[in-house]
N, C-alpha and C positions, 0 to 999 in steps of 0.2 A: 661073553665075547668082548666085551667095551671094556671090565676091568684089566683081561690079557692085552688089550691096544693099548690101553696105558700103562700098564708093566712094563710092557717092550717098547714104550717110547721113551718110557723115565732110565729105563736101562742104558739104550741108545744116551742119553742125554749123560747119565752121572758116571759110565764108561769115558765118555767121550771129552767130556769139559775139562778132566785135570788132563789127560792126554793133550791138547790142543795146546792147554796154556804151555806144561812142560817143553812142547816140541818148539813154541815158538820164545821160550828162553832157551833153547838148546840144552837142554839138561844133560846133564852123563847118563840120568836115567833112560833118558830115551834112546842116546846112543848105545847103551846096552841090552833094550827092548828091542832096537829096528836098524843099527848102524848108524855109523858120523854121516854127518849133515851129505846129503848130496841132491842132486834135480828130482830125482826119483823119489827119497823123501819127500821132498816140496810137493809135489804130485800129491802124494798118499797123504798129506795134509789137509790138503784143498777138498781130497774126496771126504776124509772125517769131518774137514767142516760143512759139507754140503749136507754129510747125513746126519749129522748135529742139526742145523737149521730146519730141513723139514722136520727132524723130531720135533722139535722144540715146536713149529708151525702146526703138524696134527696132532698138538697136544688139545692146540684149541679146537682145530676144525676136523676134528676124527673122519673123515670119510674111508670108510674100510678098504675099497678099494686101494684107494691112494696109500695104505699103510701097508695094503698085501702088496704091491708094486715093491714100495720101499725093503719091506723084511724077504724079499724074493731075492732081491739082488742081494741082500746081505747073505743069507742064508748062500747063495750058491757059491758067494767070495769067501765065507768063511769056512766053507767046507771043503773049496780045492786049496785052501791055503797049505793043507800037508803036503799036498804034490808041487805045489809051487817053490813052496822053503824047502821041502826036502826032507824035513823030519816033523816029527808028532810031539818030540821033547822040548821045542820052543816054549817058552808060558805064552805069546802071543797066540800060538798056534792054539795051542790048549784052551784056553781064555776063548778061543774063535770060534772052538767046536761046540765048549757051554753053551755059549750064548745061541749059537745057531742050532741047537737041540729046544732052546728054551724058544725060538722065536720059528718054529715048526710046529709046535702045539700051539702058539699065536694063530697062525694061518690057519692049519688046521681049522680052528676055532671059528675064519673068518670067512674061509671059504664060502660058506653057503649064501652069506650075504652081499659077496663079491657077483656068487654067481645068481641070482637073484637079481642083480645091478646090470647084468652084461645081456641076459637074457629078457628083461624088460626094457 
């Protein structure tokens, strides 16, 4: 269980860190990943770097809950992200579905100890 919590946080984290930098030089790259700069970017920035920071935060202080919180709300944004965008052919989208396939057998993993937490 502990080494999938730090899989999924190092993932979160080394996904995350050249994205943020790219987005906040405005890269072509990114405008070809996500679209030209707009409010709505800016938004979607702010959330990668919130979930960067807790990564980075329960890398020290693993409380499994607090990880199944976090990989929940990912898991459930990265899996309407086809219905969202529209198509499945994005590499964002694609990229969205790995990763949330791999941070489902995370929780999976975690569950028990979540629910062992909620129940004491």
């Amino acid at each position: 269980m502990k080494s999938l919590i730090y899989i999924s946080l190092a993932v979160n984290i080394v996904v995350l860190a050249p994205i943020l930098v790219l987005m906040m030089m405005n890269s072509p790259a990114v405008d070809s990943a996500w679209g030209s700069f707009t409010e709505s970017r800016g938004i979607l920035m702010s959330i990668y770097f919130a979930i960067f920071a807790i990564s980075v935060f329960l890398l020290f202080f693993p409380v499994p809950a607090f990880v199944f919180a976090l990989l929940l709300v990912q898991v459930i944004y990265k899996v309407t992200t086809p219905l969202t965008v529209g198509t499945i052919g994005n590499p964002v989208v694609i990229s969205n579905l790995l990763i949330a396939t791999f941070f489902i057998i995370t929780l999976i993993s975690i569950y028990p100890a979540v629910k062992e937490q909620i129940v004491n």
